[in-house]
Structure formats: C-alpha cells, structure tokens
C-alpha positions in Angstrom: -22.3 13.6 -4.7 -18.7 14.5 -5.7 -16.8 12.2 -7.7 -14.7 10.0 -5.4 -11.0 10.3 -5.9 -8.5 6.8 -5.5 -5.1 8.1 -4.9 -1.6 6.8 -4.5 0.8 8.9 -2.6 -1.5 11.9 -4.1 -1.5 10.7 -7.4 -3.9 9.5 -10.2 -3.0 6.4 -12.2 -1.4 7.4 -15.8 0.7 5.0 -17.6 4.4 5.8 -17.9 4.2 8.3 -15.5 7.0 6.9 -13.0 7.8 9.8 -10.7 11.3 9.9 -8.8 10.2 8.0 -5.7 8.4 5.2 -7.7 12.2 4.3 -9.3 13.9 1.2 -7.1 17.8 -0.1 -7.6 17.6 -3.8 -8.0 19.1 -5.7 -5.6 18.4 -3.8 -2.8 15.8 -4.3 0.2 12.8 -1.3 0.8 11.2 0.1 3.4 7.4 0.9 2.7 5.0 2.0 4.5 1.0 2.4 3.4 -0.2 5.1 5.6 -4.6 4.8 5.7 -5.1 8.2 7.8 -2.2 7.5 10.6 -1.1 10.8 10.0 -3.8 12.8 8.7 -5.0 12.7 5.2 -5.5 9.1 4.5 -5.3 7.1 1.5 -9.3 7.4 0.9 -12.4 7.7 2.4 -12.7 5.6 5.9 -12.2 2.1 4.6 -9.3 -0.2 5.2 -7.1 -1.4 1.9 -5.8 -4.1 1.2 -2.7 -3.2 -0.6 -1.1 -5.2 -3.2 2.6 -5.0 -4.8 3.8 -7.0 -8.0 6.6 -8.7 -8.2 8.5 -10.5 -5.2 6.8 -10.8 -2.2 7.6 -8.8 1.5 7.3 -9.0 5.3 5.2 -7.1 7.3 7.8 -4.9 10.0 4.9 -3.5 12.2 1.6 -1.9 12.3 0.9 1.8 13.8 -2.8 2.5 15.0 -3.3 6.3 15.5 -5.0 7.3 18.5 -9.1 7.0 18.2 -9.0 4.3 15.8 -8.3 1.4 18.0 -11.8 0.4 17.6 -12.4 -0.3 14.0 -8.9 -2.3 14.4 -9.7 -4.0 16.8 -12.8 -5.8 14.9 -10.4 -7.7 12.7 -7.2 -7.5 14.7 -7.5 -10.9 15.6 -7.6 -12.7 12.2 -4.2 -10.9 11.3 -1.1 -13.1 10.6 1.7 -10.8 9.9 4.2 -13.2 10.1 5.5 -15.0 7.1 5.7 -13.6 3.5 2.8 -11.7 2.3 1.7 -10.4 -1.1 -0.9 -8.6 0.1 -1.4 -6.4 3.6 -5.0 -4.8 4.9 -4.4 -1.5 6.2 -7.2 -0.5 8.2 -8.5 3.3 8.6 -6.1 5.2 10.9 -3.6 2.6 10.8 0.3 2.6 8.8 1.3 -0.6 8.0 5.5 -1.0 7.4 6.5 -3.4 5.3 9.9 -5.1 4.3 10.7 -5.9 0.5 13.1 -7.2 -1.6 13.6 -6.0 -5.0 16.2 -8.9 -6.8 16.9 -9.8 -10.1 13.9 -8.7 -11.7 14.2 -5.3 -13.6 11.3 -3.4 -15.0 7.8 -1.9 -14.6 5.4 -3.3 -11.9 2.5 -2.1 -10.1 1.2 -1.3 -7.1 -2.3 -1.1 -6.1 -5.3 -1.5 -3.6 -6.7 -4.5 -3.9 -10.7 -3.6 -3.9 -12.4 -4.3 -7.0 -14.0 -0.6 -7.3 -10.9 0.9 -6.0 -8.9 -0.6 -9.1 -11.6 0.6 -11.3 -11.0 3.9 -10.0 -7.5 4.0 -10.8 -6.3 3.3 -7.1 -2.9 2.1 -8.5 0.8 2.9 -9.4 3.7 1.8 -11.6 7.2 1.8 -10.1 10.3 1.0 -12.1 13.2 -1.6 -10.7 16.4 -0.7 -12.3 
C-alpha cells in the first residue's frame, strides 16, 4: 500500500510555514470554500471532512454537489443544519462547501484542520496568520 497523503490546499503540515494565501487582514469578513473532489482532485481519498477552523466562528453560504455524487450526499443530507453559526462544517466527497467568516480583533496564528482523528495524525492541517 502507498502511504496515504493528508493535504491542505496541496500542502503538508509544517510549522511556520504560512504561505501568501494563508495571511488574513483583521477586521475583515472571508470567503472560503473547502472543495472535497467538486472540481476534480479532492481534498483526500473518497471520505467526507469535517473541517474545522480556530478562532471565531462562520456561516455556512451554500453547498455545491458535483454531478454523480448526489448519492453519497444524499445519505446524510437530511441531518444537516447549515443555518446558524458553525465551528465546524462536513464536506462530503464531491461536494464544496462555502463558508462565511469573520476575522475581528484577534491577531495571530490559528489553525485549520480536518476534524478526523487519523486525518490530524496525518498532518491534515494548516496555520494561517490574522494580521
């Protein structure tokens, strides 16, 4: 078996290695979107993620199902609530969750991440910098 890879926007976890689209003004409100094979390559494997961000909470704007996936989504559709403030969002495979956040007051290094156990392990996660 190869050695599974966990992956963030193509990258490995290192510590201080902020790259230029990891860096966020303060004050300011962000678009994001987690992107689990909508449009191609996937974030890994066939599994869905449930994605975590540190620091201030965020809104969920919409979810995109690619074409051919609308089975697997539609096993858990149901139990999502994607109204409210979230901390956490599951993106299932094929799907591209957008997501709404505000980044106030708080400067400094947080994380992002999936939040399976293994995936962590694996070094599934990211730093970004609020400045």
């Amino acid at each position: 078996m190869r050695h599974m890879s966990a992956l963030l926007n193509g990258r490995a976890y290192k510590m201080n290695d902020i790259q230029p689209d990891e860096v966020i003004p303060v004050n300011s409100l962000q678009l994001i979107e987690f992107d689990n094979g909508f449009s191609g390559g996937g974030m890994m494997m066939d599994m869905p993620h449930p994605m975590h961000l540190h620091g201030e909470q965020f809104q969920i704007v919409k979810r995109e199902i690619r074409p051919g996936s609308q089975d697997n989504y539609q096993t858990v559709a149901p139990g999502f609530i994607d109204s409210g403030w979230k901390d956490v969002v599951l993106v299932m495979p094929g799907e591209k969750v957008t997501i709404l956040k505000p980044f106030n007051h708080f400067k400094g290094l947080f994380m992002y991440h999936c939040h399976n156990l293994e995936h962590e392990d694996m070094g599934m996660m990211r730093d970004f910098l609020v400045q």
